[in-house]
C-alpha positions in Angstrom: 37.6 164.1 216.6 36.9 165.2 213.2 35.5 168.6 213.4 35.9 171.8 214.3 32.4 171.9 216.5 31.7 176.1 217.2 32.0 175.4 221.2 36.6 175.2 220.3 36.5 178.7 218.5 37.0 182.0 220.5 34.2 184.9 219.8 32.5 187.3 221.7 34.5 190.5 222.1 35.0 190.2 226.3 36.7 186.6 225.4 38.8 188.2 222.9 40.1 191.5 224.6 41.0 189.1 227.8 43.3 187.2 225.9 44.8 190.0 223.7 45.7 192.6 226.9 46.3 189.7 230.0 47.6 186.9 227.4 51.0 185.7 227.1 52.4 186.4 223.2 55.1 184.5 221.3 56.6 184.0 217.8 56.5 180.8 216.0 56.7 181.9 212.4 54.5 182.2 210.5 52.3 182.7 212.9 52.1 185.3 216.3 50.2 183.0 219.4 48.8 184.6 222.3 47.1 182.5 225.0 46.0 182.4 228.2 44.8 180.1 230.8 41.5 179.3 231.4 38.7 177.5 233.5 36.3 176.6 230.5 36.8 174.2 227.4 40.0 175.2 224.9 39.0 177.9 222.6 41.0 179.2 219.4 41.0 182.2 216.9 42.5 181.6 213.6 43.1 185.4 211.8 44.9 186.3 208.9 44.9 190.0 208.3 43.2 191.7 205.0 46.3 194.1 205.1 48.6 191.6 203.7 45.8 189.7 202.2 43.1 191.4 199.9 41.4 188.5 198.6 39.1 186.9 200.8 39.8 183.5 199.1 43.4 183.8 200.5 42.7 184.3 204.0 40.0 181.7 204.1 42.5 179.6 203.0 44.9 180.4 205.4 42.2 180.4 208.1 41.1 176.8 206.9 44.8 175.4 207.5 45.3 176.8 210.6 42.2 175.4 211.6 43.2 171.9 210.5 47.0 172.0 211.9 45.2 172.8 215.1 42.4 170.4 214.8 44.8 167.3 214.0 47.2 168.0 216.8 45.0 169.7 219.5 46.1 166.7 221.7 49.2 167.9 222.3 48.1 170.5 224.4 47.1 167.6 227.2 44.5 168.1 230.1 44.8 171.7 230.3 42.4 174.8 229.0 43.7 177.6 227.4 42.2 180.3 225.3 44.6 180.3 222.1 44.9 183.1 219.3 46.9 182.0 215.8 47.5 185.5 213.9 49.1 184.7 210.3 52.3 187.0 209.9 53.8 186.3 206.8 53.5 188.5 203.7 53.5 185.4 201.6 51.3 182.4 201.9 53.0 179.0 203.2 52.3 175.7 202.8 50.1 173.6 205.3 53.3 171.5 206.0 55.2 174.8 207.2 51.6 176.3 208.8 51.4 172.9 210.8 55.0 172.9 212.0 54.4 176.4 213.6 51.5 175.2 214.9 53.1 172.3 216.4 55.8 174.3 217.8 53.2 176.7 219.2 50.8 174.1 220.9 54.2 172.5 222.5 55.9 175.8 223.6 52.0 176.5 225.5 52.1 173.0 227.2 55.9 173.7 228.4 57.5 170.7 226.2 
């Protein structure tokens, strides 16, 4: 897969206060995950906060490696759904190769590898 289609991101604001108040939370710096189970098709939320980030051009940019760390290695999250939030913590920005080992980590840690 080569996309990001709309029917993999998280939105609508019942979706997104589910996972944030009964979703699980962990660390995998630089990033904060919180997921939770689901029924339906995988969904994720890439944020990075305009506290730490006043330019919009930053935190697209952020947003847009997130995105692709999780679109390349989606598969290692197997045959099961989740609902998955990636919130960028880090006053700095990273590079994609740190960004895409958190998110790595994060999608194993979810699975239980």
């Amino acid at each position: 897969m080569n996309t990001f289609p709309k029917h993999s991101r998280l939105c609508g604001q019942e979706h997104i206060a589910a996972l944030y108040k009964q979703g699980k939370r962990f660390t995998a710096w630089p990033l904060r995950v919180t997921y939770m189970p689901t029924e339906e098709q995988t969904q994720v939320l890439v944020w990075a906060p305009k506290s730490l980030f006043k330019r919009a051009v930053k935190r697209n940019h952020l947003r847009r490696l997130m995105r692709e760390a999780y679109r390349l290695h989606q598969d290692l999250l197997g045959e099961q759904h989740y609902l998955i939030a990636f919130n960028y913590m880090d006053k700095e920005e990273q590079t994609y190769a740190v960004i895409e080992k958190a998110v790595c980590k994060a999608l194993n840690k979810i699975n239980g590898k």
